[in-house]
C-alpha positions in Angstrom: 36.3 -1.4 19.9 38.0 -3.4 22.2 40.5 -0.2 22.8 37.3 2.2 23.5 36.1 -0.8 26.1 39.4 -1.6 27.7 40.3 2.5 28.2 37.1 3.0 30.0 37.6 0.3 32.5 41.2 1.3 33.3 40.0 4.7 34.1 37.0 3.5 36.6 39.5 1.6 38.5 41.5 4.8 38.7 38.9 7.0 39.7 37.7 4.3 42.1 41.4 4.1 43.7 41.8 8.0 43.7 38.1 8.1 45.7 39.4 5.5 48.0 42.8 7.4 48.6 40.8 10.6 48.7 38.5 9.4 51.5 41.8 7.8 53.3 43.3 10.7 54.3 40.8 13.8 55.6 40.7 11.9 59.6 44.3 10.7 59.8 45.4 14.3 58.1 43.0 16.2 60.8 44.8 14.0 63.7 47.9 14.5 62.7 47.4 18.1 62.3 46.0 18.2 65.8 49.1 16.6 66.8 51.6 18.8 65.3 49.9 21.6 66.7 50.1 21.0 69.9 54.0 19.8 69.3 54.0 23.2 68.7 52.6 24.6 71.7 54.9 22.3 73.3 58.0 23.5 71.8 57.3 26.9 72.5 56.9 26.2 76.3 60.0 24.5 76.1 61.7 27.3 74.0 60.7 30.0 76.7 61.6 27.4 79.8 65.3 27.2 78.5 65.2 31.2 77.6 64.4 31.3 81.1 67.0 28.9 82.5 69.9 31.6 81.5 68.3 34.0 83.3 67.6 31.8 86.5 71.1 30.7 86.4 72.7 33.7 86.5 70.4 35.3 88.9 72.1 32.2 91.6 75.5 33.0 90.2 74.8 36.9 91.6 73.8 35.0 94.9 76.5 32.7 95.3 79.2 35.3 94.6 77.3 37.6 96.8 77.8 34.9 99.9 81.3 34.9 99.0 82.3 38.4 99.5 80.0 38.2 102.7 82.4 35.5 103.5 85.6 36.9 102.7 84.4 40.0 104.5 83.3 38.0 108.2 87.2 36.1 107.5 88.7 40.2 107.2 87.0 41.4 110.4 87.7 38.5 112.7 91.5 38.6 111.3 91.4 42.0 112.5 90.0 41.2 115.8 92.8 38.9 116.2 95.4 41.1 115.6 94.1 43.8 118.3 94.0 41.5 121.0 97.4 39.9 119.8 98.7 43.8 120.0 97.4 44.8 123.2 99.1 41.3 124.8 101.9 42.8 123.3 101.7 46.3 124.9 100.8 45.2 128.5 104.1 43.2 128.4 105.9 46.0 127.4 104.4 48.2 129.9 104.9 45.7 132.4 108.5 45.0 131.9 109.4 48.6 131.1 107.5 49.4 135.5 109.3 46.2 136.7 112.9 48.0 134.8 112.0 51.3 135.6 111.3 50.6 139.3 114.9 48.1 139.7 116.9 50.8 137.9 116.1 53.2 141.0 118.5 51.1 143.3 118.5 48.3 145.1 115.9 46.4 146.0 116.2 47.6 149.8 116.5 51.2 149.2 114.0 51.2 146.3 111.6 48.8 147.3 108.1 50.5 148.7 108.0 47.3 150.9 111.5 47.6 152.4 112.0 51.3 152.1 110.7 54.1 155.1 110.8 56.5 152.1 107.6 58.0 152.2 108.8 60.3 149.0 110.1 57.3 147.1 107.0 55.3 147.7 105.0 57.7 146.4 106.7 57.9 143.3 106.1 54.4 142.8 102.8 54.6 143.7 102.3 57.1 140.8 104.6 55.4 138.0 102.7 52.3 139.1 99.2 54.1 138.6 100.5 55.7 134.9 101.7 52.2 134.0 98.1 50.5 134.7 96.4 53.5 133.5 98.0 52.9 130.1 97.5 49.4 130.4 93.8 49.9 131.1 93.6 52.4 128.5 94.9 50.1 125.7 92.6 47.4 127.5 89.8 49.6 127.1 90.6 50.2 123.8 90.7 46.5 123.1 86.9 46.0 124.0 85.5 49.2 122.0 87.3 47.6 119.2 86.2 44.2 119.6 82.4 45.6 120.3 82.6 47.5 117.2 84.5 44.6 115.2 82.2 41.5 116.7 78.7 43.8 116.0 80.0 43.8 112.4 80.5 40.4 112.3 77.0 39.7 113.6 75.9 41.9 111.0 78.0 40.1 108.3 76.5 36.9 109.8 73.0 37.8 109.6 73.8 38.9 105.9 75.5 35.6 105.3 72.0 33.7 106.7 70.2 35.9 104.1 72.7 35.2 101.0 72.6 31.5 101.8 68.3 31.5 102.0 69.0 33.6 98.4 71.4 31.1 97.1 69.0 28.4 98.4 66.2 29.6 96.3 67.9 30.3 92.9 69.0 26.8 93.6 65.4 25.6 93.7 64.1 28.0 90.9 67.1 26.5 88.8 65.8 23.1 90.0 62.2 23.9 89.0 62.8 25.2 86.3 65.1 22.4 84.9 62.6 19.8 86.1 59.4 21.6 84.0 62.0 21.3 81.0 62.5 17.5 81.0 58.8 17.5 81.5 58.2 19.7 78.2 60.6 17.4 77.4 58.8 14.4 77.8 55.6 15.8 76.7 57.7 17.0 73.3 58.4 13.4 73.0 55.2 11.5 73.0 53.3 14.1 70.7 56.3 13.4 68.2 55.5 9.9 68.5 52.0 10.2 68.1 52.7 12.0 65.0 55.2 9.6 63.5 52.4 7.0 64.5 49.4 8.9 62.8 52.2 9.6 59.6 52.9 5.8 59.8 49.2 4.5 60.1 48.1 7.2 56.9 51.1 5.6 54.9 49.5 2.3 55.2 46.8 2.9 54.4 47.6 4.8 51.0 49.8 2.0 50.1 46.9 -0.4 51.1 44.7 1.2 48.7 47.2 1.9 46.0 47.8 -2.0 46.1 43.6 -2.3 45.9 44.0 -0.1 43.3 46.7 -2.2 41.4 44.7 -5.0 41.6 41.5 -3.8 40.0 43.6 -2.5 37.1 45.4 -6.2 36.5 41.9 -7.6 36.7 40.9 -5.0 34.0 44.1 -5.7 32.2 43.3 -9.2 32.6 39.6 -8.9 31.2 40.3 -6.7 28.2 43.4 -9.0 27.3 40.7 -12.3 27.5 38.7 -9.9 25.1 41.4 -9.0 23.0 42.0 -12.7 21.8 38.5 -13.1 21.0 39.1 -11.4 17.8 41.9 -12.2 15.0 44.0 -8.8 15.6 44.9 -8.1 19.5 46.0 -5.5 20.3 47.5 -4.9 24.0 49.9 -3.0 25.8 52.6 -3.5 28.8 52.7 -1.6 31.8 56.2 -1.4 34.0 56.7 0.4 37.6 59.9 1.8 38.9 60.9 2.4 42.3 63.4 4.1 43.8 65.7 4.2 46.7 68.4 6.6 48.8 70.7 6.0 51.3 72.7 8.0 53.9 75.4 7.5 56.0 76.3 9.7 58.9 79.6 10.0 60.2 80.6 10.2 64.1 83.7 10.5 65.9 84.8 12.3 69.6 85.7 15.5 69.5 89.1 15.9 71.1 90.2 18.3 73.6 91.8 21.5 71.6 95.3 22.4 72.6 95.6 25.8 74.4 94.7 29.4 72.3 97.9 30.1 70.3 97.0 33.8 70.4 96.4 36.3 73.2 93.6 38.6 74.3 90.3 38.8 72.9 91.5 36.3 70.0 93.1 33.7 72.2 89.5 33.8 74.3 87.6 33.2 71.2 89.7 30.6 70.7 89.4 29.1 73.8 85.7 29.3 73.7 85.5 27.4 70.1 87.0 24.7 71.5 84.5 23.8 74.0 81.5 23.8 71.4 79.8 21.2 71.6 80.3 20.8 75.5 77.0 21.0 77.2 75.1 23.5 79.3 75.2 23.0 83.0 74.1 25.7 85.6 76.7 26.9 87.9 78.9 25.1 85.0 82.7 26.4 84.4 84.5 22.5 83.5 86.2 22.4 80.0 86.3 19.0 78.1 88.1 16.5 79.2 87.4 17.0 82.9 84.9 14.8 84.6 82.0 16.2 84.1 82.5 18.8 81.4 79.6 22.0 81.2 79.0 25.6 81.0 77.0 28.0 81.8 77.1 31.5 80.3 79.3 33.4 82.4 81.7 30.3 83.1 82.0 29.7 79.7 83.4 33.7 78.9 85.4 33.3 82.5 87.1 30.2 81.8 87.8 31.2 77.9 89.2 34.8 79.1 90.8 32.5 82.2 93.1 30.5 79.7 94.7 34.1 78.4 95.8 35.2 81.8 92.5 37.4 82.4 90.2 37.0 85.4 86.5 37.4 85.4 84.2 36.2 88.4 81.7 33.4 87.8 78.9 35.9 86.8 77.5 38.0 84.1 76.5 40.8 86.3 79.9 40.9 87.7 81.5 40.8 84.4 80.0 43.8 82.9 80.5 45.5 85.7 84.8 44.1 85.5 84.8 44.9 81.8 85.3 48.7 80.0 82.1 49.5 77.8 82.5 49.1 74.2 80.3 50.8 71.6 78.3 47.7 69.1 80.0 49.7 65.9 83.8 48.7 67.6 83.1 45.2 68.6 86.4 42.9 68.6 86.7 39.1 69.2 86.3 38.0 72.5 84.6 41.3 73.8 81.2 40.1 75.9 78.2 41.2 74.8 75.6 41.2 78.0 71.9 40.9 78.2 69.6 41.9 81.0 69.9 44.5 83.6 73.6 45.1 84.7 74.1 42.0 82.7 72.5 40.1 85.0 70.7 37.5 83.1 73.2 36.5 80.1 76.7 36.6 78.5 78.1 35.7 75.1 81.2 36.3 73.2 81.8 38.4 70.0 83.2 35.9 67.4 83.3 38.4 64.4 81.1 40.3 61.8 77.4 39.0 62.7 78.6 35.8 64.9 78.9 35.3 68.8 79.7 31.8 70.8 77.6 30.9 74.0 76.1 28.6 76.0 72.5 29.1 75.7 70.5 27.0 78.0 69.4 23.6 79.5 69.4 20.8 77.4 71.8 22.7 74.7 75.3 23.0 74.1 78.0 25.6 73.3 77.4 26.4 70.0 78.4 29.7 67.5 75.1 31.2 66.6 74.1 34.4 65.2 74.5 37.7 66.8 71.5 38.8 68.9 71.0 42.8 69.4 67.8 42.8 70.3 66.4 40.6 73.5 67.1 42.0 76.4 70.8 43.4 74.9 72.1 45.8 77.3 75.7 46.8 75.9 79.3 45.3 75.3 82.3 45.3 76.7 85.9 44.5 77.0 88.2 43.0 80.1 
């Protein structure tokens, strides 16, 4: 009898506890729910802000290396502007020493000279040799100023284009900007709905355990009651209860990464390489500083020029110009270290063919160089191979 009273008991308070538990968790569930999807919204903000950042970063890369031609080419033209007027100094002291030879080697100065000589044939002569002599000199001078017209309107053009580049550099700079700033504020956002959730998580956790321990208590005070019943008779009967617990522990291991020593192979290999040794540096727009420099980062196209840089191979600081620098390569002939390029003309990303299925790159803002799988799809334009 006792048994039939005491089993009863022990299941009201269990029914009880699983009700309270029950009716615990249906608002803290819905809130965290809430919270985890818009965490989710979040991250998929984030996710297409740093997708974007590649793009925005390699869009000022075309800029900047567009001002620098522009650059090179105002340096070219005024070096050639130089040099006429350096040549035509030349060539009017020529022609003036070879009238002032020409005009001694006659005779003497008395016989010779127009202003001592009564010669009226011999003056003339002079009067002509002098005449071809300026006329070539004012030919050449002539020549001088159509060239410098023609060389300075080019440099006014190549200055206009220059004011233009820089405005273009100048904006990438502040869509880069922009776009880096909406990321840390993602960022942020990211931050505080993840610690909402941990708060909501931790607040539902209490209060299971605060009505698990409710619970616990209502079955020790039936325990308690059928035990003071139990010795009310001669034969007792009674039972033991026991609780286990369990417990894990982790340890994580950290060290620095050290700088690897120089590829030991060469070509598409000795770039791979190169670029493997660099993972974990971050992403920096504009970036192309290897570890151990001051402030280490990459973007996409500095990390595949500086890797292809360390096996003798130059490639400008830009995807667009990198596809353009390399030989196409069909997908079904891929080798190590052959660039595989993404937008049009390769002008918003680069990464680097590790092997079968694998490419090395670094991605975007707020990630680091990293060997991920191989993407096809996504904007992939084609391959190639410096």
């Amino acid at each position: 009898m006792l048994q039939r009273v005491g089993i009863p008991a022990l299941t009201v308070v269990t029914v009880l506890a699983s009700t309270v538990l029950g009716l615990a968790r249906p608002a803290a569930g819905d809130a965290i729910s809430d919270a985890k999807a818009k965490a989710a919204a979040i991250e998929a903000q984030l996710s297409q802000a740093q997708n974007e950042m590649s793009a925005l970063s390699q869009q000022y890369d075309a800029a900047q290396y567009h001002l620098t031609q522009i650059n090179s080419n105002i340096a070219t033209t005024k070096a050639n502007i130089s040099a006429d007027e350096t040549q035509v100094t030349q060539d009017k002291a020529t022609l003036s020493r070879a009238a002032v030879a020409n005009y001694i080697s006659d005779g003497t100065a008395a016989a010779q000279n127009p202003i001592f000589s009564g010669n009226e044939q011999t003056v003339g002569a002079t009067t002509t040799y002098n005449k071809v002599a300026e006329g070539d000199i004012s030919l050449a001078v002539d020549n001088l100023h159509t060239a410098e017209n023609s060389l300075n309107a080019q440099v006014g053009q190549l200055q206009g284009e220059q004011s233009q580049a820089q405005a273009q550099v100048t904006a990438e700079q502040n869509a880069v900007a922009q776009n880096a700033q909406a990321i840390q504020q993602q960022k942020g956002a990211l931050a505080q709905e993840q610690g909402q959730i941990a708060q909501l998580v931790q607040q539902q956790q209490q209060a299971e355990a605060a009505a698990a321990a409710r619970a616990a208590a209502q079955r020790q005070a039936a325990a308690a009651a059928a035990a003071a019943a139990a010795a009310a008779v001669p034969t007792t009967s009674g039972g033991g209860g026991g609780n286990s617990a369990s417990s894990a522990s982790s340890a994580s291991l950290a060290g620095l990464q050290q700088a690897a020593p120089p590829p030991s192979a060469a070509g598409g290999a000795g770039a791979v390489q190169a670029a493997e040794s660099q993972i974990g540096v971050p992403y920096v727009w504009g970036g192309e500083s290897p570890k151990g420099s001051a402030s280490p980062g990459f973007d996409c196209s500095g990390l595949t020029a500086w890797s292809w840089g360390q096996v003798g191979v130059g490639l400008p600081h830009y995807s667009g110009a990198q596809m353009a620098d390399s030989a196409p390569v069909p997908v079904n002939d891929l080798q190590p270290g052959d660039l595989l390029f993404y937008g049009a003309g390769g002008s918003q990303h680069v990464a680097m063919y590790v092997g079968p299925g694998q490419m090395i790159e670094a991605p975007y803002t707020g990630a680091s160089v990293w060997i991920t799988s191989l993407r096809l799809g996504g904007g992939f334009v084609g391959a190639g191979r410096p």
